[in-house]
Each structure stands twice: as structure tokens, then as C-alpha cells.
C-alpha positions in Angstrom: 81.8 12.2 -95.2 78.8 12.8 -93.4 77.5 16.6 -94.1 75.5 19.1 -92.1 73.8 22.2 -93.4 72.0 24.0 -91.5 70.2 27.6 -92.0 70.0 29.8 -88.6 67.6 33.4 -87.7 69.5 36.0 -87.1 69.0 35.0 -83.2 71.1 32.0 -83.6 68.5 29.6 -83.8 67.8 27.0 -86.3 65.4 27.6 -88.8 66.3 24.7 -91.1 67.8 21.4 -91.2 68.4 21.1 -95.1 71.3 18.1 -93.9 71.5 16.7 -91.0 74.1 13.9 -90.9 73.4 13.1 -94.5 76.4 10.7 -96.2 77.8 12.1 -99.2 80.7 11.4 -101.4 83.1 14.0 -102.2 81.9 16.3 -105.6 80.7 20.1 -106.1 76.7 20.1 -105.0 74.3 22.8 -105.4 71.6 22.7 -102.5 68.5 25.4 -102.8 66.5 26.4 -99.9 63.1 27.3 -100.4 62.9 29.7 -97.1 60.2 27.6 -95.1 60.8 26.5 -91.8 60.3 23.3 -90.8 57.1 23.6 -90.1 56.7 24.4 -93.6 55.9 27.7 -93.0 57.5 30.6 -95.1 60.1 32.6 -93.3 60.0 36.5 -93.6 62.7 38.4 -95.4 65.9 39.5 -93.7 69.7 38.3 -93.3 69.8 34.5 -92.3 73.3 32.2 -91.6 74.0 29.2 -93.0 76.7 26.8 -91.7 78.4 23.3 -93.2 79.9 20.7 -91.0 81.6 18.3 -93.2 84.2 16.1 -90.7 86.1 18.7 -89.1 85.4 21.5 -91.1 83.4 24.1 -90.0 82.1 27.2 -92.2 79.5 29.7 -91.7 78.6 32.0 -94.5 75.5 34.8 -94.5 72.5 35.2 -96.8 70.1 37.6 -97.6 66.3 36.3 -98.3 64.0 38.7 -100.2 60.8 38.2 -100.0 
């Protein structure tokens, strides 16, 4: 299934694309995000979302980056 992850401010805008329309085959993955932009730049602190697309499912989770 094709898989989107993205990682949103707490605005609602995106901060990064970590998948965007990436093919994957079903399995367990572990993704990391190193809490740059994508510019590169290094994002501060504070409570971010995340959200996966995979088909027609949908979820939205929260995180918390420390700095």
C-alpha cells in the first residue's frame, strides 16, 4: 500500500514529509525523525502531530520533542 507520514506544528502545518506516497509492503516498521524541517533546519521543542495515511486509514497521534 502506498504510506504517508507526515509530522505537523502545532498550527496544523506541515513540518515534515518523512513519506509521502512511499510503496511499502505490509510488516511492523520503526521510522525515526530527527526534528529538522525540511529545510533541514532543527525545529524547536514543543508538542508536534504526526499522521499516517495507509489506503483508507487515517491516524493521527501526538508527540512531544525535547530539545
Amino acid at each position: 500500500a502506498y504510506v504517508k507520514l507526515l509530522v505537523y506544528n502545532i498550527s496544523g502545518q506541515v513540518v515534515k514529509k518523512i513519506a509521502d506516497g512511499v510503496s511499502q509492503p505490509p510488516g511492523h516498521y520503526i521510522v525515526s525523525w530527527d526534528g529538522k524541517d525540511e529545510q533541514g533546519r532543527h525545529v524547536p521543542g514543543g508538542v508536534y502531530f504526526y499522521q499516517i495515511k495507509v489506503g483508507n486509514f487515517i491516524q493521527t497521534k501526538k508527540l512531544i520533542l525535547l530539545r
